[in-house]
SETOR-754009 format. One record per atom (N, C-alpha, C): x, z, y; residue in three letters. Coordinates in steps of 0.1 Angstrom, whole numbers, padded with zeros to 4 digits, always signed. Each point is the difference from the previous one (the first is absolute). Example, Ala and Ser with C-alpha at 12.3 -4.5 7.8 and 13.67 -1.06 7.14 Angstrom:
<milums>
+0132+0078-0057ALA -0009+0000+0012ALA +0009+0000+0012ALA -0004-0007+0011SER +0009+0000+0011SER -0008+0008+0011SER 
</milums>
This chain:
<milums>
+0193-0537-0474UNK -0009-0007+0008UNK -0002+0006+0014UNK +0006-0008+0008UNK -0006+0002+0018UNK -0015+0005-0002UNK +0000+0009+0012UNK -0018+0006+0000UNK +0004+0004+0014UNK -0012-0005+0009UNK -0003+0010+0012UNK -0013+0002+0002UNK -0004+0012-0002UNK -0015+0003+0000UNK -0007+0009+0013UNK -0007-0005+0005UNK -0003+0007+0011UNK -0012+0008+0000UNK -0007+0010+0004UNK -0009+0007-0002UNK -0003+0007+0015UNK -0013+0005+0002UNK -0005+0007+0013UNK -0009-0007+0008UNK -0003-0008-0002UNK -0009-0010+0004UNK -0013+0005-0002UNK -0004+0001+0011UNK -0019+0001-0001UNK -0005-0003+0015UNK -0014+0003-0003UNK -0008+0001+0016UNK -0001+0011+0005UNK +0007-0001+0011UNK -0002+0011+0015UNK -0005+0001+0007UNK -0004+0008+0010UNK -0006-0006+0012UNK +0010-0002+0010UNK -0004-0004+0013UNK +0009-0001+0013UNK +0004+0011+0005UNK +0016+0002+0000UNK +0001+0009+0007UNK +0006+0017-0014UNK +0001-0013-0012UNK +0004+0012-0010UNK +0011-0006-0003UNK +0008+0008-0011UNK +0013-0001-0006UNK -0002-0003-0014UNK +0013-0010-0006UNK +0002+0000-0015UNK +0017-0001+0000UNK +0003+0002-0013UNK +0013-0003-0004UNK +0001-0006-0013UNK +0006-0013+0000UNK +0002-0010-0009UNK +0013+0004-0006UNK +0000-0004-0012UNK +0011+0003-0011UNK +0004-0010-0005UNK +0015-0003-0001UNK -0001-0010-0012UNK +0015+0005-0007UNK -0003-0004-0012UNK +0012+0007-0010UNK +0007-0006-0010UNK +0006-0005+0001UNK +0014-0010-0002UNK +0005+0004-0017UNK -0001-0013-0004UNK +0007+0006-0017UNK +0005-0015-0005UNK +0012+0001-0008UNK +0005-0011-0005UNK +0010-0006+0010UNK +0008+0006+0007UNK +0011-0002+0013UNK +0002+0011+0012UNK +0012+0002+0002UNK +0008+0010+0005UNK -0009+0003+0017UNK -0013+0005+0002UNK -0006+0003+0010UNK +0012+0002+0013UNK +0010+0008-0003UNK +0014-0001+0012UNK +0007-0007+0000UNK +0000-0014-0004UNK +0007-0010+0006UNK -0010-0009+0007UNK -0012+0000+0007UNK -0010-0010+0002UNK +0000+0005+0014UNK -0002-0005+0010UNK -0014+0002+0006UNK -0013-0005-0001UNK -0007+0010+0004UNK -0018+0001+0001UNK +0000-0004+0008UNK -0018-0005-0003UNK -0009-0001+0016UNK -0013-0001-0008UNK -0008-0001+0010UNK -0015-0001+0001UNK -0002-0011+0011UNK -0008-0006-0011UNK -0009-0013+0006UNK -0013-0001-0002UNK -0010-0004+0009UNK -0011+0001-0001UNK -0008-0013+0002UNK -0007-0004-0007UNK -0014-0015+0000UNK -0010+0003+0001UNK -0006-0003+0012UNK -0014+0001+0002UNK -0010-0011-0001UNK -0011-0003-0007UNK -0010-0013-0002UNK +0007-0009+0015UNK +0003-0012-0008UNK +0002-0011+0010UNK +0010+0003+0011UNK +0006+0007-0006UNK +0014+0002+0011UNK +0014-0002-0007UNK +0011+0002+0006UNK +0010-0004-0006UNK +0008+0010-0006UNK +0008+0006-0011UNK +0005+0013+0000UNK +0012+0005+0011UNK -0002+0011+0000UNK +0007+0005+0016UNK +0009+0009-0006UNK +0014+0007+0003UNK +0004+0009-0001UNK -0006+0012+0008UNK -0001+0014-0008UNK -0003+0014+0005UNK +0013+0008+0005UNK +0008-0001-0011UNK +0008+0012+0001UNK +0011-0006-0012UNK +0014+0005+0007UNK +0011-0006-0008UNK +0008+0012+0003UNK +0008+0007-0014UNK +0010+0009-0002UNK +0012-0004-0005UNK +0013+0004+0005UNK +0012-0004-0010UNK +0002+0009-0008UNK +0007-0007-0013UNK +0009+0003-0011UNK -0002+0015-0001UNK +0008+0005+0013UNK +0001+0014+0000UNK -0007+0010+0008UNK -0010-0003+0003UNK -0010+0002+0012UNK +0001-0001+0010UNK +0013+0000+0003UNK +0001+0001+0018UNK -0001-0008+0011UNK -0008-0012-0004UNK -0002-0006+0010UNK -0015-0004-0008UNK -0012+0001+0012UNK -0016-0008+0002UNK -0001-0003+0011UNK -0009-0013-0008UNK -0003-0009+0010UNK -0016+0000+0001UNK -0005-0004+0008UNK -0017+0000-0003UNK -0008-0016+0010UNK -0009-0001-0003UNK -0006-0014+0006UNK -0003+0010+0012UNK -0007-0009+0012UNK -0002+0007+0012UNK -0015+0009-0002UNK -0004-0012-0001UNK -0017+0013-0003UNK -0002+0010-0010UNK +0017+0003-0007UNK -0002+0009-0008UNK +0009+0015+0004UNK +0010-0004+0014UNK +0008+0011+0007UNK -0006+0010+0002UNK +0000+0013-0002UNK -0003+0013+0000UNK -0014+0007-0002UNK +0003-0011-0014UNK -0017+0005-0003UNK +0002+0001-0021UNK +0010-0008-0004UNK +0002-0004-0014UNK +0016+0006+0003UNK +0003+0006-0018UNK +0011+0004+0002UNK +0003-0005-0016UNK +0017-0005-0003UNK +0003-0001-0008UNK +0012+0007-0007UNK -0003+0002-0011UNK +0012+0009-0006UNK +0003+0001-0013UNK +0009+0001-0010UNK +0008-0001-0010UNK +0005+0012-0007UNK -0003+0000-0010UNK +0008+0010-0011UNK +0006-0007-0013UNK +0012+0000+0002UNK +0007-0010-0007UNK -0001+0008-0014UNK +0001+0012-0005UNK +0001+0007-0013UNK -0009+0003-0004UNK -0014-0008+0008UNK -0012+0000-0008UNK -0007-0014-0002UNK +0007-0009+0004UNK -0001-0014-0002UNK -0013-0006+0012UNK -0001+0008+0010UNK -0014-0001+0006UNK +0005-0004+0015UNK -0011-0007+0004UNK -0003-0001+0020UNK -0008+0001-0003UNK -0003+0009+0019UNK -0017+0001+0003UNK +0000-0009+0011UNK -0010+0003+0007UNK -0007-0006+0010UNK -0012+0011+0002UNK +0004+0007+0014UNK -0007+0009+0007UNK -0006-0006+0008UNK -0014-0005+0002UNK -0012-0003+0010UNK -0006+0008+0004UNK -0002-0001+0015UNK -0007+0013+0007UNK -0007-0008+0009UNK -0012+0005+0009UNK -0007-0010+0008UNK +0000-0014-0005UNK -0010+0001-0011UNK +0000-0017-0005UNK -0013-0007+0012UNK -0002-0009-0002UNK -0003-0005+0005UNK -0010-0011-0010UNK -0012-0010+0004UNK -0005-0006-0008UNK +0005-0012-0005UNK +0012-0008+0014UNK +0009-0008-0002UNK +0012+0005-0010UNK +0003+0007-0004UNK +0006+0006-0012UNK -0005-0002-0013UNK -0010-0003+0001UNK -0005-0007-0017UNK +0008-0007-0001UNK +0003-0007-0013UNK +0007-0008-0007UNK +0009+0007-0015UNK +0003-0010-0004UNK +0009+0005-0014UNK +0012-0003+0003UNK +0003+0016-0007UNK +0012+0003+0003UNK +0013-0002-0009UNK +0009-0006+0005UNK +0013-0002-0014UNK +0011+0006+0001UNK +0007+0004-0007UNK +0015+0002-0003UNK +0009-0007-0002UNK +0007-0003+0005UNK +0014-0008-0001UNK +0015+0010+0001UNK +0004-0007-0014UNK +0015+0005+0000UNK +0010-0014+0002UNK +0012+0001+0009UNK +0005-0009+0004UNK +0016+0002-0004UNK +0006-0008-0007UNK +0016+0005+0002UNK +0007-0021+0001UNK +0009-0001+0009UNK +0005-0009+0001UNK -0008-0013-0001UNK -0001-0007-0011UNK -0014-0006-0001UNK -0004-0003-0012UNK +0001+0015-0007UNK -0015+0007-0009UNK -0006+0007+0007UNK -0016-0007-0001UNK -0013+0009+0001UNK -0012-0005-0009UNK -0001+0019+0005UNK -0013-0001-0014UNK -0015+0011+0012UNK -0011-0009-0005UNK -0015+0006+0002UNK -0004+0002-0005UNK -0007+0015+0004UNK -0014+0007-0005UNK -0011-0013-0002UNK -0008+0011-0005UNK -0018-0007+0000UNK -0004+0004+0008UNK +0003+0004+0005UNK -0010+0008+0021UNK -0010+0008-0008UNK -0002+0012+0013UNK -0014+0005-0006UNK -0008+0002+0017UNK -0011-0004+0001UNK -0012-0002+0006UNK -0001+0016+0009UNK +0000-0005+0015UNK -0005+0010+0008UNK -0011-0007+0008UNK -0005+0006+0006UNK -0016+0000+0004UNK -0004+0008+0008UNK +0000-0002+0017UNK +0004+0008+0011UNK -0016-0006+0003UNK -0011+0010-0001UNK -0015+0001+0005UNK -0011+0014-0002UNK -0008-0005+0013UNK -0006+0013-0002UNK -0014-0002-0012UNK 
</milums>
């Protein structure tokens, strides 16, 4: 059974860090690329952050360039997603997406909450 479970999600304040997890089971985590995608009330979902197959190439949305960082451990079945200076426009739920050719499969998002 496909699973991508994401975890790290909570409330922060402005101006703090989290790191989101999500951990892949039931298909070969090194043949896919990841990404992170994020939906916020009444918006549309956006890409965050996209890694390849074999890490070496990210990509990131614009308001998320040098402030979110993404990265892969393929022999632990996991990406993260390093947030630093969040912001309150950074709320939203957060997803995982594994992508290969055209199989994909999604998390359940888990909930960040960027307020003082």
């Amino acid at each position: 059974q496909v699973q991508l479970v994401e975890s790290g999600g909570t409330l922060v304040q402005p101006g703090g860090s989290l790191r989101l997890s999500c951990v892949a089971s039931g298909f070969t985590l090194s043949n896919y690329a990841m990404s992170w995608y994020r939906q916020a009330p009444g918006k549309e979902r956006e890409l965050v952050a996209g890694i390849s197959s074999g890490g070496g190439v990210t990509n990131y949305g614009d308001s998320m360039k040098g402030r979110f960082t993404i990265s892969r451990l393929n022999d632990k079945n996991t990406v993260y997603l390093q947030m630093n200076s969040l912001k309150p426009e950074d709320t939203a739920v957060y997803y995982c997406n594994a992508r290969r050719l055209v199989r994909e499969y999604w998390g359940q998002g888990t909930q960040v909450t960027v307020s003082s």
